[in-house]
Backbone as XML, in Angstrom:
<?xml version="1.0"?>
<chain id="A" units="angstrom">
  <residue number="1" name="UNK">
    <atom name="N" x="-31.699" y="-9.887" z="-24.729"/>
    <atom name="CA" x="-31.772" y="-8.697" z="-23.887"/>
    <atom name="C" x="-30.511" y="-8.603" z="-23.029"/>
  </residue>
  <residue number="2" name="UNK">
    <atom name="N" x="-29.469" y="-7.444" z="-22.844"/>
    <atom name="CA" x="-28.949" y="-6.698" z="-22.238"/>
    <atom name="C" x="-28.834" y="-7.283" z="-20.757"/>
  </residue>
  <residue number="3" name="UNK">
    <atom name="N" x="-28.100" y="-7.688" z="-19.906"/>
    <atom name="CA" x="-28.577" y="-7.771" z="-18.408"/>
    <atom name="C" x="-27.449" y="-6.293" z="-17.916"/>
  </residue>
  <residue number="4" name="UNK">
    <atom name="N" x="-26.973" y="-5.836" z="-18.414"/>
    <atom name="CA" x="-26.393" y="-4.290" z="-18.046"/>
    <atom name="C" x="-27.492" y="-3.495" z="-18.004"/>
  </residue>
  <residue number="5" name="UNK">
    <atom name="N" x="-27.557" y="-2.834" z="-16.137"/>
    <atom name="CA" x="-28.301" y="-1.889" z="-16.297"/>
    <atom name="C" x="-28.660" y="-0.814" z="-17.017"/>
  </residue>
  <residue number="6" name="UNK">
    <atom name="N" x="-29.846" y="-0.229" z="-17.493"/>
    <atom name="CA" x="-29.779" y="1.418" z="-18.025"/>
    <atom name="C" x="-30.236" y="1.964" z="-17.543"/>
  </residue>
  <residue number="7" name="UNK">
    <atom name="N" x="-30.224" y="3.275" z="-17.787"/>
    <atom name="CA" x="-31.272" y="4.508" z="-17.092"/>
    <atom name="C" x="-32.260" y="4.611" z="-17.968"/>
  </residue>
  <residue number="8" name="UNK">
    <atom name="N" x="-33.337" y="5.590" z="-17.827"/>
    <atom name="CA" x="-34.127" y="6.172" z="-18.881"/>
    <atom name="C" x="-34.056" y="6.480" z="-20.283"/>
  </residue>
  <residue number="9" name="UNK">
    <atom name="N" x="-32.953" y="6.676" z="-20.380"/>
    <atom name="CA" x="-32.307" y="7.220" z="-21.642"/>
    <atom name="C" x="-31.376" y="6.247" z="-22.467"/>
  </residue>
  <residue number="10" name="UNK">
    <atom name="N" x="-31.847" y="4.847" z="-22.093"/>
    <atom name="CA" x="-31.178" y="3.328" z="-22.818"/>
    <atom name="C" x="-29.391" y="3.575" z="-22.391"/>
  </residue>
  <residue number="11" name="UNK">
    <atom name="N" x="-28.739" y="4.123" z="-21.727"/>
    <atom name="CA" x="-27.605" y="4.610" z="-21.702"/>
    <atom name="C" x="-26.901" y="3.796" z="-20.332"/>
  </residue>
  <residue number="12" name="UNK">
    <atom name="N" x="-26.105" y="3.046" z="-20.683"/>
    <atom name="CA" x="-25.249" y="2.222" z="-19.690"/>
    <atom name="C" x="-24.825" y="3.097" z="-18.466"/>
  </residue>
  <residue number="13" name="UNK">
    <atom name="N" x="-25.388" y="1.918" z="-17.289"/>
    <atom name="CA" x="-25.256" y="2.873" z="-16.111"/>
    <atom name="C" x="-24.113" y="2.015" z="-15.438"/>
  </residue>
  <residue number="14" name="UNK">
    <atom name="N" x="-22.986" y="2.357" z="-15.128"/>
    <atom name="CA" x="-21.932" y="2.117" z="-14.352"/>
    <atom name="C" x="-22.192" y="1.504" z="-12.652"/>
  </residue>
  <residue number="15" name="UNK">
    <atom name="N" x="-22.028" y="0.458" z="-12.782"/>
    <atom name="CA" x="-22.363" y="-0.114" z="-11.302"/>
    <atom name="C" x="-21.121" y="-0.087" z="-10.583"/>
  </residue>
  <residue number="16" name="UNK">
    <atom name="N" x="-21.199" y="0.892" z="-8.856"/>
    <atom name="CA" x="-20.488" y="0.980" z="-7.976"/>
    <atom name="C" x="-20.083" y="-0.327" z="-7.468"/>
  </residue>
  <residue number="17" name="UNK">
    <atom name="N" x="-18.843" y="-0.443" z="-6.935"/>
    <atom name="CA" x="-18.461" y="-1.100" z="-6.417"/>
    <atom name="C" x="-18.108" y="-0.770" z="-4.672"/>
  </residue>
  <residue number="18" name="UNK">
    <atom name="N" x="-18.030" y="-1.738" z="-4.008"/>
    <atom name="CA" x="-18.197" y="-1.175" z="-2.619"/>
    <atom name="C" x="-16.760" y="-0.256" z="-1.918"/>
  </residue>
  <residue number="19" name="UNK">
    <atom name="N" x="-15.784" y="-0.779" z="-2.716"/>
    <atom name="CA" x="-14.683" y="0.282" z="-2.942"/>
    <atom name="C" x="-14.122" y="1.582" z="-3.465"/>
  </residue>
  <residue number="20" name="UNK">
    <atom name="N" x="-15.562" y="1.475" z="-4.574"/>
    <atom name="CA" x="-14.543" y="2.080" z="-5.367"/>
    <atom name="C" x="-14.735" y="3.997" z="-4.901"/>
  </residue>
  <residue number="21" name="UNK">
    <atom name="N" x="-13.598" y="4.419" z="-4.623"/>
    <atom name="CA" x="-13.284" y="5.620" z="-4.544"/>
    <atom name="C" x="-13.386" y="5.728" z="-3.155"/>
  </residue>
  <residue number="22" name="UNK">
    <atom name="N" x="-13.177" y="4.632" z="-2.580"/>
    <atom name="CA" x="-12.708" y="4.760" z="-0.981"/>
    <atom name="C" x="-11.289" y="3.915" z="-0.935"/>
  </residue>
  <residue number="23" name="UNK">
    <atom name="N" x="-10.313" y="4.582" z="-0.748"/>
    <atom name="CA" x="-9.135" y="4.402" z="-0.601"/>
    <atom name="C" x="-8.468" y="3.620" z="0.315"/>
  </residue>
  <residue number="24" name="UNK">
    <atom name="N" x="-9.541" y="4.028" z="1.460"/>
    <atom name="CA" x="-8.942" y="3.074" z="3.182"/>
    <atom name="C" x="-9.948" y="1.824" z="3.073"/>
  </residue>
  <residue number="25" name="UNK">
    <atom name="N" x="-10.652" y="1.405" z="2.590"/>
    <atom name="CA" x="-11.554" y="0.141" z="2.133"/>
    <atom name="C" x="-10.679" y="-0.933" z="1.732"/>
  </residue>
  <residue number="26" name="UNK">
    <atom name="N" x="-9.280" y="-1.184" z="1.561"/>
    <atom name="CA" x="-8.378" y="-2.153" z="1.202"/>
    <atom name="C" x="-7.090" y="-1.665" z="1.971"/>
  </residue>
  <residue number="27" name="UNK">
    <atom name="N" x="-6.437" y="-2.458" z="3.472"/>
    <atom name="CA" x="-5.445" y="-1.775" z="3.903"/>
    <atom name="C" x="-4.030" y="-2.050" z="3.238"/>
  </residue>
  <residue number="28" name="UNK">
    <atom name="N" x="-3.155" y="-0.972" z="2.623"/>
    <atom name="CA" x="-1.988" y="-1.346" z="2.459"/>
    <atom name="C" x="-1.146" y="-1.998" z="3.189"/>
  </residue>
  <residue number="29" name="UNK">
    <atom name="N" x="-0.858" y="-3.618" z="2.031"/>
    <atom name="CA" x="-0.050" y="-4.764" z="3.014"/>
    <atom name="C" x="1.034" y="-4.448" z="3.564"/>
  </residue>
  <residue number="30" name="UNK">
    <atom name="N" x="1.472" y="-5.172" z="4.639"/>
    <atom name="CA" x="2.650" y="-4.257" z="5.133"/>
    <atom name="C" x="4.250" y="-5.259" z="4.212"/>
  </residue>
  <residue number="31" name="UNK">
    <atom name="N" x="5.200" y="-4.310" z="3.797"/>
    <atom name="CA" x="6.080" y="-5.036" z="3.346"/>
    <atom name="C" x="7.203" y="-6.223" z="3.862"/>
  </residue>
  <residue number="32" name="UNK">
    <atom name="N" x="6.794" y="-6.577" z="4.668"/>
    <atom name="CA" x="7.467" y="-7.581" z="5.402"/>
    <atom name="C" x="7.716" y="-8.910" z="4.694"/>
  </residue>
  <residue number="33" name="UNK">
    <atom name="N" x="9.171" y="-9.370" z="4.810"/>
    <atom name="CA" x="9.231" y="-10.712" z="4.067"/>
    <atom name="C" x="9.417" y="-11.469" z="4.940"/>
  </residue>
  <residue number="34" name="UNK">
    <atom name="N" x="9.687" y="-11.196" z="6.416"/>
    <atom name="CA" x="10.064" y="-12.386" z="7.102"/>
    <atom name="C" x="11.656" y="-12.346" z="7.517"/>
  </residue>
  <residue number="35" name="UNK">
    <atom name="N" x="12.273" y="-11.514" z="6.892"/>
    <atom name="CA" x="13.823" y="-11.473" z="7.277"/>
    <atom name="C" x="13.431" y="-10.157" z="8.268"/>
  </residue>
  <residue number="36" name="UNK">
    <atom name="N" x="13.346" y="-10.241" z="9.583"/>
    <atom name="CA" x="13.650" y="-9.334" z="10.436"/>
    <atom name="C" x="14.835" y="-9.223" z="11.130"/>
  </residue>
  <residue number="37" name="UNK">
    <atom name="N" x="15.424" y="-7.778" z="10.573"/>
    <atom name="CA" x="17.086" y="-8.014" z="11.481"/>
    <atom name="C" x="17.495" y="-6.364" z="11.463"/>
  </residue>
  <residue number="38" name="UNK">
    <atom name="N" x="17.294" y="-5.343" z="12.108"/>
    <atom name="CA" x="17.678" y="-3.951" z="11.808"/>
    <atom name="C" x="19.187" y="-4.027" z="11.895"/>
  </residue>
  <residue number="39" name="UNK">
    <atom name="N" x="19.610" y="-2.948" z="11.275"/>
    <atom name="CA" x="20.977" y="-2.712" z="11.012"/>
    <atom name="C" x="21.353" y="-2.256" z="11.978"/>
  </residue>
  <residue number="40" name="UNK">
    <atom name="N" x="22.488" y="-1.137" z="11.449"/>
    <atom name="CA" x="23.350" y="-0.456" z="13.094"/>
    <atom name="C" x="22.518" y="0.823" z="12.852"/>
  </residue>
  <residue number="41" name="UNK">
    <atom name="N" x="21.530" y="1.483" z="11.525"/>
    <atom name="CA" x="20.974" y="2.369" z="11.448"/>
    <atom name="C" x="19.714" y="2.077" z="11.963"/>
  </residue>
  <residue number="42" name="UNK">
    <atom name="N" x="19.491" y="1.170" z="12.244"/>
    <atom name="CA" x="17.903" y="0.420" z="12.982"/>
    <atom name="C" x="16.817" y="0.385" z="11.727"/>
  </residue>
  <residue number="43" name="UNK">
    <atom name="N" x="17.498" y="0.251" z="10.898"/>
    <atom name="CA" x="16.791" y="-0.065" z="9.448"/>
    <atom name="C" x="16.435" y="-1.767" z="9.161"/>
  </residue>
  <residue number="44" name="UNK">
    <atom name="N" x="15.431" y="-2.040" z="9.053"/>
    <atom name="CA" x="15.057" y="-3.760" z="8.868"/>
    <atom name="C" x="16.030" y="-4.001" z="7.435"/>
  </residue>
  <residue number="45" name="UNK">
    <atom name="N" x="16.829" y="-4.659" z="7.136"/>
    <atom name="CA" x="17.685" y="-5.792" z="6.315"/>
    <atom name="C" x="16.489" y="-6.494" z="5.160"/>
  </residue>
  <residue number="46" name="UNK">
    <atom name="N" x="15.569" y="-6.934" z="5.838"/>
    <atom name="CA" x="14.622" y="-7.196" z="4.655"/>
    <atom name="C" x="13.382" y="-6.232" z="4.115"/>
  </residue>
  <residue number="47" name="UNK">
    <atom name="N" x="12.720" y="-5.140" z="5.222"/>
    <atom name="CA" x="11.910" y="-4.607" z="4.041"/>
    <atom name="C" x="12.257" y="-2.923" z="4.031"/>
  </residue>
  <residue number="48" name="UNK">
    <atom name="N" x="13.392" y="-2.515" z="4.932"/>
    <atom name="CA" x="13.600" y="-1.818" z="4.645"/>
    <atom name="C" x="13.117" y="-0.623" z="5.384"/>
  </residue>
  <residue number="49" name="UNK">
    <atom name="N" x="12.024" y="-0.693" z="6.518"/>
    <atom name="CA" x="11.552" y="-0.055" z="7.398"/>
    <atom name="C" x="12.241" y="0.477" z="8.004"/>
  </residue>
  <residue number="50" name="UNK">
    <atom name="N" x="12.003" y="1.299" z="8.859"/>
    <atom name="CA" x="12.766" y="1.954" z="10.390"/>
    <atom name="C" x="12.064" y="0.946" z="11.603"/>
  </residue>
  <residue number="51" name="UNK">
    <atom name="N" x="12.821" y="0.729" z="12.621"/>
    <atom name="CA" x="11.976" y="0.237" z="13.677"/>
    <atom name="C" x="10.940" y="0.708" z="14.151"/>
  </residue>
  <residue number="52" name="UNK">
    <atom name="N" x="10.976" y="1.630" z="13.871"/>
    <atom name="CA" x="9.358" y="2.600" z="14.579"/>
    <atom name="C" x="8.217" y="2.629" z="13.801"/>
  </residue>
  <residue number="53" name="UNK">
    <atom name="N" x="8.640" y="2.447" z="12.262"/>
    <atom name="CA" x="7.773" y="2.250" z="11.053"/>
    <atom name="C" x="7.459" y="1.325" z="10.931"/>
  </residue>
  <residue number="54" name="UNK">
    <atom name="N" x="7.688" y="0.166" z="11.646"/>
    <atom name="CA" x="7.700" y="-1.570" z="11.609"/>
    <atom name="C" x="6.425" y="-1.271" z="13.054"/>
  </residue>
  <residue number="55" name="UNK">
    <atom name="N" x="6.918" y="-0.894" z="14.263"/>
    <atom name="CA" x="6.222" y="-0.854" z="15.179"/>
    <atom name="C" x="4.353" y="-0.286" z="14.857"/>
  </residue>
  <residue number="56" name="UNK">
    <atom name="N" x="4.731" y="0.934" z="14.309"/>
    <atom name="CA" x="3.476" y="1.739" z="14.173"/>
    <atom name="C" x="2.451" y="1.524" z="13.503"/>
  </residue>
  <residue number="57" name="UNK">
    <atom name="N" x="3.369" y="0.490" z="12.250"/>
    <atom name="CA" x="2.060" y="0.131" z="10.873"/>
    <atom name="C" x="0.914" y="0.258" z="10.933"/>
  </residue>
  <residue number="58" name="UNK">
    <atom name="N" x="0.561" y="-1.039" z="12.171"/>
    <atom name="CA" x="-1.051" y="-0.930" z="12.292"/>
    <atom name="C" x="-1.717" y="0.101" z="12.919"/>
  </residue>
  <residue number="59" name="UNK">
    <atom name="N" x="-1.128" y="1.037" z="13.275"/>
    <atom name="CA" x="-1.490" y="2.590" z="13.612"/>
    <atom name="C" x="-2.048" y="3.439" z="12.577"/>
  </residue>
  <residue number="60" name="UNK">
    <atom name="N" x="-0.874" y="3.392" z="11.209"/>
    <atom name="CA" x="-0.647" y="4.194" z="9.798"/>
    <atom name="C" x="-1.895" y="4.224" z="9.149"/>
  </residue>
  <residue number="61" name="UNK">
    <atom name="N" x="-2.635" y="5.247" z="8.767"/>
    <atom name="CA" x="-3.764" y="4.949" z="7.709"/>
    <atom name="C" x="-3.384" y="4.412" z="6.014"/>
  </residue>
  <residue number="62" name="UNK">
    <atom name="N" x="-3.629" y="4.416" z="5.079"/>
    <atom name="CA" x="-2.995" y="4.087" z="4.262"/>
    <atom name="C" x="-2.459" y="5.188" z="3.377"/>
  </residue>
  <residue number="63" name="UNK">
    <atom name="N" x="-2.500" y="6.538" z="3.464"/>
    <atom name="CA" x="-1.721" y="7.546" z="3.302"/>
    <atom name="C" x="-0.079" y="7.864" z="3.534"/>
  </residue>
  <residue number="64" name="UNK">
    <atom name="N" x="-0.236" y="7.199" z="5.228"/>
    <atom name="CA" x="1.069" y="7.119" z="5.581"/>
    <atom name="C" x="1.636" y="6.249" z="5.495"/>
  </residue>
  <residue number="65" name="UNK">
    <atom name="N" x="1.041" y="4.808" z="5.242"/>
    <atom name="CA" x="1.492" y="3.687" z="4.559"/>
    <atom name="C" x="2.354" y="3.748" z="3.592"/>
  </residue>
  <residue number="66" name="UNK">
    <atom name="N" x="1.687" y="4.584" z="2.144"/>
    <atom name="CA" x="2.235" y="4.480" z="1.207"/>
    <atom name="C" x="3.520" y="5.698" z="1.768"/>
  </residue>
  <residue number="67" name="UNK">
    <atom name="N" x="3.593" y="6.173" z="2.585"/>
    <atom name="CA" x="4.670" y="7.536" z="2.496"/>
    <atom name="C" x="5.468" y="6.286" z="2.719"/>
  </residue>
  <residue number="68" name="UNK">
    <atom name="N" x="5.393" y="5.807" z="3.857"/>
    <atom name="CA" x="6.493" y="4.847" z="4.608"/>
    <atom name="C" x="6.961" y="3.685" z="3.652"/>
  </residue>
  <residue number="69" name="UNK">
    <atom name="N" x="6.326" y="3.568" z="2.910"/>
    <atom name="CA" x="6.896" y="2.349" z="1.106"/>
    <atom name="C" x="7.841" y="2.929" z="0.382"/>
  </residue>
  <residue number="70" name="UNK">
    <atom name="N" x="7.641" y="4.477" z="-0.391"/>
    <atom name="CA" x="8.238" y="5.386" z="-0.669"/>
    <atom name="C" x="9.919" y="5.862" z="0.271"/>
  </residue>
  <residue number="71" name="UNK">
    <atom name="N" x="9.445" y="5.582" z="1.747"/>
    <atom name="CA" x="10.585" y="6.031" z="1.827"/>
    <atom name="C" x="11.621" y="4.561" z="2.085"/>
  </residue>
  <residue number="72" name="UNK">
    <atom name="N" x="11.202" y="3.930" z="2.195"/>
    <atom name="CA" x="11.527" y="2.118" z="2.516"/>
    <atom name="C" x="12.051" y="2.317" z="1.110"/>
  </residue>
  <residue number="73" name="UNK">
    <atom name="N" x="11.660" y="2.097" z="-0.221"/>
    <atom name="CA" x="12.038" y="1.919" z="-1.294"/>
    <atom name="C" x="13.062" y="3.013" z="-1.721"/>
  </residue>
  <residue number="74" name="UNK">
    <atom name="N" x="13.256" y="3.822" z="-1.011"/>
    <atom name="CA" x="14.311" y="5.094" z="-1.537"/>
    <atom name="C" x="15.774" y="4.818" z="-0.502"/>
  </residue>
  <residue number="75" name="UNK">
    <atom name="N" x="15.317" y="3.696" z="0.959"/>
    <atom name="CA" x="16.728" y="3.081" z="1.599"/>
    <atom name="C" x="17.034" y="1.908" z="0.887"/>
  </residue>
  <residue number="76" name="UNK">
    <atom name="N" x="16.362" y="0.554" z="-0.200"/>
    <atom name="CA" x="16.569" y="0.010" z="-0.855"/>
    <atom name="C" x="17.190" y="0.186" z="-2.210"/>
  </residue>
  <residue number="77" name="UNK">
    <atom name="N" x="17.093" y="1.320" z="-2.233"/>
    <atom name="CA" x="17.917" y="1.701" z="-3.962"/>
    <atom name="C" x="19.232" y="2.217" z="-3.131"/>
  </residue>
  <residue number="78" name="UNK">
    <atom name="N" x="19.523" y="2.953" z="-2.884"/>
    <atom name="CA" x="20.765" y="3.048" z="-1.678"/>
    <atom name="C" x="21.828" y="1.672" z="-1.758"/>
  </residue>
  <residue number="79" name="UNK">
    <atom name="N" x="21.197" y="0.475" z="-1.067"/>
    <atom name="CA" x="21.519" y="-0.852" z="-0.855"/>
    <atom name="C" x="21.598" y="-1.626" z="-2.116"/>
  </residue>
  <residue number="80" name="UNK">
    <atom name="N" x="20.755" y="-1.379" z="-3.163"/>
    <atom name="CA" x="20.689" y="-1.633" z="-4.774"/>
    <atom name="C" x="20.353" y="-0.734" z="-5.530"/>
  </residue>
  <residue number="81" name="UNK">
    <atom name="N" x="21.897" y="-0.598" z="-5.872"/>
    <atom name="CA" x="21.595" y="0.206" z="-7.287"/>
    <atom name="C" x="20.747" y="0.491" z="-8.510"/>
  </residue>
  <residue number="82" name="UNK">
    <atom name="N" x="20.348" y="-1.097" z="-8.666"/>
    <atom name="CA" x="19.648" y="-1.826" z="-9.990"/>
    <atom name="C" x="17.904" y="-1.444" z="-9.633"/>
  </residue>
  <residue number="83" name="UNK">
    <atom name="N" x="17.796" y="-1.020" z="-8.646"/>
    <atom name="CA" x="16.119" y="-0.845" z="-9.017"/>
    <atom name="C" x="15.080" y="0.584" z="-9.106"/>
  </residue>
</chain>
C-alpha cells in the first residue's frame, strides 16, 4: 500500500509545504564575505553594496533584497568583466 496521500478519486494529492508559495518564509542571505572596506564611491570592495544598502538590510523585505543583489551584481561586472 501507497503511503502517498489520495483524495476520493485514488488521485495523488500534493502535500504543502510550510513555505511553499510564501516568499518572505526564507530571508534572503545577505551577501557579505567578510571583506568590509567601501571605496571612494562608498561601495563595499567585497560584496559590492552601497553603505546604506549594507546598513538597511535587516530593514529590506526580500523583494528589495533581491533588487539590492541585482544591483550589487551589475557594480561587480563593472569591476569584472568575466561574470
Amino acid at each position: 500500500m501507497s503511503s502517498t496521500p489520495v483524495n476520493s478519486s485514488n488521485k495523488s494529492v500534493r502535500q504543502s509545504t510550510p513555505t511553499s508559495g510564501n516568499v518572505e518564509a526564507v530571508p534572503v542571505k545577505s551577501p557579505c564575505i567578510s571583506v568590509c572596506a567601501l571605496d571612494v564611491e562608498g561601495v563595499c570592495t567585497g560584496c559590492f553594496r552601497t553603505g546604506d544598502e549594507i546598513r538597511l538590510w535587516g530593514a529590506y523585505n526580500n523583494e528589495e533584497r533581491l533588487g539590492v543583489l541585482k544591483l550589487a551584481h551589475e557594480r561587480e561586472k563593472k569591476v569584472n568583466p568575466f561574470l
